[in-house]
N, C-alpha and C positions, 0 to 999 in steps of 0.2 A: 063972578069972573066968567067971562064970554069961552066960548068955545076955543074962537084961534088965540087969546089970551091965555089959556089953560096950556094950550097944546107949546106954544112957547116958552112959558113956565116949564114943561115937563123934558124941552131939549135942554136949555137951562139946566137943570137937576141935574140929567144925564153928562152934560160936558164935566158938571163939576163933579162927579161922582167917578167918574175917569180920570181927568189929570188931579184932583187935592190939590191944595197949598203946595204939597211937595214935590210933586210933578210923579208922584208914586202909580204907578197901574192900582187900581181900585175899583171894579165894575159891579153896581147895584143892581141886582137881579130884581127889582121893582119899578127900575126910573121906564119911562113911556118912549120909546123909541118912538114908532109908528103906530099910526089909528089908522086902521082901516078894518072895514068889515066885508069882505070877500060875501061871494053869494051862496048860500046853503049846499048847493049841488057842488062847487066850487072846492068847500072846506071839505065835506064826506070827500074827496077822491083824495086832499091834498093829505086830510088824516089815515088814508089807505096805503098810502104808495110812500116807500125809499126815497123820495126825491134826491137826487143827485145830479149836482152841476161836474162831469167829467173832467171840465178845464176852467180851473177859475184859478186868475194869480193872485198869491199875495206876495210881494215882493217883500224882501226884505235889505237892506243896506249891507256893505261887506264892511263896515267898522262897525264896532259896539258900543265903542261911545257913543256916535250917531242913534244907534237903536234905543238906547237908553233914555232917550231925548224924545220919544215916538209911541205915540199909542196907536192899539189897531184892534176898532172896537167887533171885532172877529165873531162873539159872541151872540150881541145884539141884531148884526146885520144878517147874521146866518138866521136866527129866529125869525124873523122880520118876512123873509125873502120864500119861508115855507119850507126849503129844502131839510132833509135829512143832514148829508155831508155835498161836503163839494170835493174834489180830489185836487187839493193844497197845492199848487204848482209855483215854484220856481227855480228862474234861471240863474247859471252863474256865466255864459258866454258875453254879457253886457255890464261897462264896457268891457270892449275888445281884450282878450288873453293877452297879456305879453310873455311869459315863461311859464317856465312847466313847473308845476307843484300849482298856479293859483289857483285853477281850475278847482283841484281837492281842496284846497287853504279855503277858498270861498264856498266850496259845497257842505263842509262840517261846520264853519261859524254860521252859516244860513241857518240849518239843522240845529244848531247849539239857539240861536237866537229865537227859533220856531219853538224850540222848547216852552222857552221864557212865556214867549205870545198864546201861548197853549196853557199853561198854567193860571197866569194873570185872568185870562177869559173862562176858564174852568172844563174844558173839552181837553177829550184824547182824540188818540189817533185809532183807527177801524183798522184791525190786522188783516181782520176774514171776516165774510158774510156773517157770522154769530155774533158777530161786534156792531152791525150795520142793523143785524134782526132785533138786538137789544136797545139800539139808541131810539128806533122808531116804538115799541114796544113802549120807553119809558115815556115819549115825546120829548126826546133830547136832542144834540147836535152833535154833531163829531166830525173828524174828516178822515180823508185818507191822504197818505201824502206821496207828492207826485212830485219829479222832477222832469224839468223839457231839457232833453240832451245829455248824452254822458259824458260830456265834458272831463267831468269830474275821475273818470277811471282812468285815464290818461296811459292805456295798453295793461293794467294793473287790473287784469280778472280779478282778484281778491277781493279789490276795494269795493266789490256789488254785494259781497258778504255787510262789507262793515256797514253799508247802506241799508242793507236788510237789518240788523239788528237793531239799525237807528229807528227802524218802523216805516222805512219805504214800500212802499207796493207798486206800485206804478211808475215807471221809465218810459219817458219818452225817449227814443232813441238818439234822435237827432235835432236839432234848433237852427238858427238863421245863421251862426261861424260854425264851419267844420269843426269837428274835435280832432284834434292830438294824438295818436295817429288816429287819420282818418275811419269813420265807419262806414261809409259808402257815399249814395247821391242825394244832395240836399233838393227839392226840389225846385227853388231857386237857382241851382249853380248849374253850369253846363256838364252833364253823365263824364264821367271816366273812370268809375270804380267799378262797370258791370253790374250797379245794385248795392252789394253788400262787399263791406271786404271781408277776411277772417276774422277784423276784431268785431265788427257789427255781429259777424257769424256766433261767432263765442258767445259773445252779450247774450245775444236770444235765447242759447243755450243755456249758459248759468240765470238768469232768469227763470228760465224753466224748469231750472231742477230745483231752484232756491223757495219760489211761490213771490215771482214778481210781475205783474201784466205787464207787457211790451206796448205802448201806444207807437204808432207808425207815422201820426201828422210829421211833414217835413219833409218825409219818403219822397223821390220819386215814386212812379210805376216800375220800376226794374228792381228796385230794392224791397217795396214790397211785395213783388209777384216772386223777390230772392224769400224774404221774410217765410212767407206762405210756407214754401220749400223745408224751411229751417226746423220752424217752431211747433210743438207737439201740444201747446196751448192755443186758444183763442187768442185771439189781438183787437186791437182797438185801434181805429185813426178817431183823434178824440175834439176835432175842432177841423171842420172845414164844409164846403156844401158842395150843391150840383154847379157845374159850370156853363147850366142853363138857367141858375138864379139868380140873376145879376144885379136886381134892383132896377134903380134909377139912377144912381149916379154914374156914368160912363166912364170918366177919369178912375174911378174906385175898381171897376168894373176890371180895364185894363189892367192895372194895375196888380189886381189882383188872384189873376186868370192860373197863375202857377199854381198855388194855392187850394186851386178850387179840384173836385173829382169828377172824372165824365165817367157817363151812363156803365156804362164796358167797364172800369176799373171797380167800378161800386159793386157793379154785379159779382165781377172775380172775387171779392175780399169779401162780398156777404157770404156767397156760394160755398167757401173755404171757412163759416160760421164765424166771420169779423162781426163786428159792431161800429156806426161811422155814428160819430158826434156832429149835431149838424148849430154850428154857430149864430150871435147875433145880427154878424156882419150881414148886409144886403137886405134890412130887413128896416123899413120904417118905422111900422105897428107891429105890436102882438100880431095879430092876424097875418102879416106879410113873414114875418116868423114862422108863425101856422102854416103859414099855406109852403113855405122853404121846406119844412118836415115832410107835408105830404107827399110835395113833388120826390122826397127821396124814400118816403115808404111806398110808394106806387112806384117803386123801380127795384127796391130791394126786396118789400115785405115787413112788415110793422117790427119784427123781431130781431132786425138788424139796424135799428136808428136808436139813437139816443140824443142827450140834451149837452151840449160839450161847448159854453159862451164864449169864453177867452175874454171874460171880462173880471173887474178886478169886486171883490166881494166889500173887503175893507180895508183901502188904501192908507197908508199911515197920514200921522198927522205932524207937522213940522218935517217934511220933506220937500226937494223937488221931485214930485211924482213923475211916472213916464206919459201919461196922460191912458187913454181908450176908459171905455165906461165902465160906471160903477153899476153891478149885478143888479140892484135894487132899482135903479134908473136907466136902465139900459131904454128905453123910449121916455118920450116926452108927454106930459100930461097922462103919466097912471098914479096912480094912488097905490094900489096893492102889490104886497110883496112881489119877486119874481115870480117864483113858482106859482103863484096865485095869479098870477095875468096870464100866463104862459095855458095852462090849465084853461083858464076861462075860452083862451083865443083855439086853443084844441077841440073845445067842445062845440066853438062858431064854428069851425070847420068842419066838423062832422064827423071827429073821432068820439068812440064813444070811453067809458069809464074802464075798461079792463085794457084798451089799446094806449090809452094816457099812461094808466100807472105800470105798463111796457117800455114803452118810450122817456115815463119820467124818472126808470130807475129801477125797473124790473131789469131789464134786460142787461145793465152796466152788470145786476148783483151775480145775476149766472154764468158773466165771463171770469166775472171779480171772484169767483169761487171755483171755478174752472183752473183760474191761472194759481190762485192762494194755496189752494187745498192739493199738497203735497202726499 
């Protein structure tokens, strides 16, 4: 049997070792996801470091019967990709809210279903850095789990309890629809909240007393220079870049100028011991990646950047997806996991082994236990 005859035998294996006959979740800890062999210098840093993707979606459906119908080989892909955990993100603002309760109705079936997808693939959720220090320690995966927008509190301080006990850690504040009452300035929409309002105010606070990280992507500057003000923990903007990195495409470019952080905002939120996730977006190759980190550690300082894609890890299967890339393909013609391209394109650059495994997840865990550790 030939090499690419082997290697298509062993996706073969794997599809059938996930849906059965009976369309049951069933994931073989032996079937060959990816071959690839990463280069020696490569593996030593990727087996060193935390890896952690800050924003990675997995989406999941707001029926359950739909879900039930869906696999999400969550397990596989994470191994594959090199990372430690990724922080588990999703939304319930899409589509569009129409009454009040769906917000919560969709943020607990999400959670309820995330369960399920957690079980099936054999991973937990990381509370606190002792949970992150044990998964790398065994060579495991885990996540943390993270939601974009609090949609879901719907002016109900309480309900960040009940998310806490669900095993949330990380909140992103705000997302592309305003929430219910409002939390402040999205940074798409035109300012008239001053920043924050008192429920955004609150949020940070109970956050803060509970051990949930604050991420600020979506902020304005008014909201987060309010944030800074508020919050007695670190914070995180967990997905976005410099607005001097633009790429090559101009229309993308335009388009997505809100989005992006200038020099003066980066410096305020590092200055203040933030951490900025800097995204795939704008970025052709690994290296044009590489080179987007650098441009934002040589304005902040290596110890305020991190790896935050906004890309999707393992998309379900018999869905309409929303489309943006999958973590392990996030460029064209690589072979190796993410983290393992990412790494390689850090080291072309001229970062060396202790600034990598900073950026690839040192620095997410000292906020992640900053904001945890009550």
């Amino acid at each position: 049997m030939t090499k690419e005859k082997n290697k298509d035998w062993s996706r073969r294996k794997f599809i059938t070792s996930v849906t059965g006959a009976s369309g049951v979740l069933f994931f073989n800890p032996f079937s060959s996801f990816a071959e690839f062999e990463p280069d020696d210098k490569v593996k030593k840093i990727v087996s060193k470091t935390i890896g952690i993707d800050t924003h990675n979606h997995v989406d999941v459906p707001f029926s359950l019967e739909q879900f039930k119908t869906q696999q999400y080989d969550l397990a596989n892909e994470l191994k594959a990709s090199g990372l430690t955990a990724i922080c588990m993100t999703f939304c319930v603002d899409r589509p569009k809210l129409e009454k009040e309760g769906d917000a919560y109705n969709r943020f607990i079936l999400s959670l309820d279903e995330m369960d399920e997808m957690l079980k099936a693939n054999n991973l937990t959720r990381a509370l606190n850095l002792s949970d992150l220090k044990k998964a790398r320690k065994e060579n495991k995966q885990i996540v943390i789990q993270s939601v974009e927008g609090g949609h879901f509190i719907e002016g109900k301080i309480e309900r960040i309890k009940t998310a806490y006990n669900r095993g949330l850690r990380h909140l992103g504040l705000m997302h592309d629809g305003q929430t219910v009452p409002p939390m402040g300035d999205i940074y798409t929409d035109i300012p008239q909240y001053g920043g924050l309002t008192q429920l955004g105010i609150d949020t940070i606070k109970e956050c803060n007393r509970l051990g949930i990280l604050v991420d600020l992507a979506h902020c304005n500057n008014q909201a987060i220079n309010k944030a800074l003000e508020v919050s007695t923990k670190p914070m995180l903007i967990s997905h976005t870049g410099l607005n001097t990195q633009l790429g090559t495409n101009d229309k993308m470019a335009k388009m997505m100028m809100p989005r992006l952080i200038s020099k003066e905002q980066a410096k305020t939120f590092a200055n203040a011991g933030g951490l900025i996730g800097v995204w795939t977006h704008f970025a052709d190759t690994p290296l044009d990646y590489a080179k987007n980190v650098k441009a934002l550690v040589d304005v902040v300082g290596v110890e305020h950047v991190c790896i935050g894609t906004d890309t999707k890890i393992a998309p379900p299967t018999g869905s309409n997806e929303r489309g943006g890339r999958k973590t392990n393909q996030s460029w064209d013609n690589t072979t190796d996991g993410f983290f393992y391209t990412v790494v390689d394109a850090l080291l072309k650059t001229g970062f060396n082994e202790k600034e990598i495994i900073q950026i690839g997840g040192g620095n997410y865990c000292r906020i992640f236990d900053r904001a945890t550790n009550i």
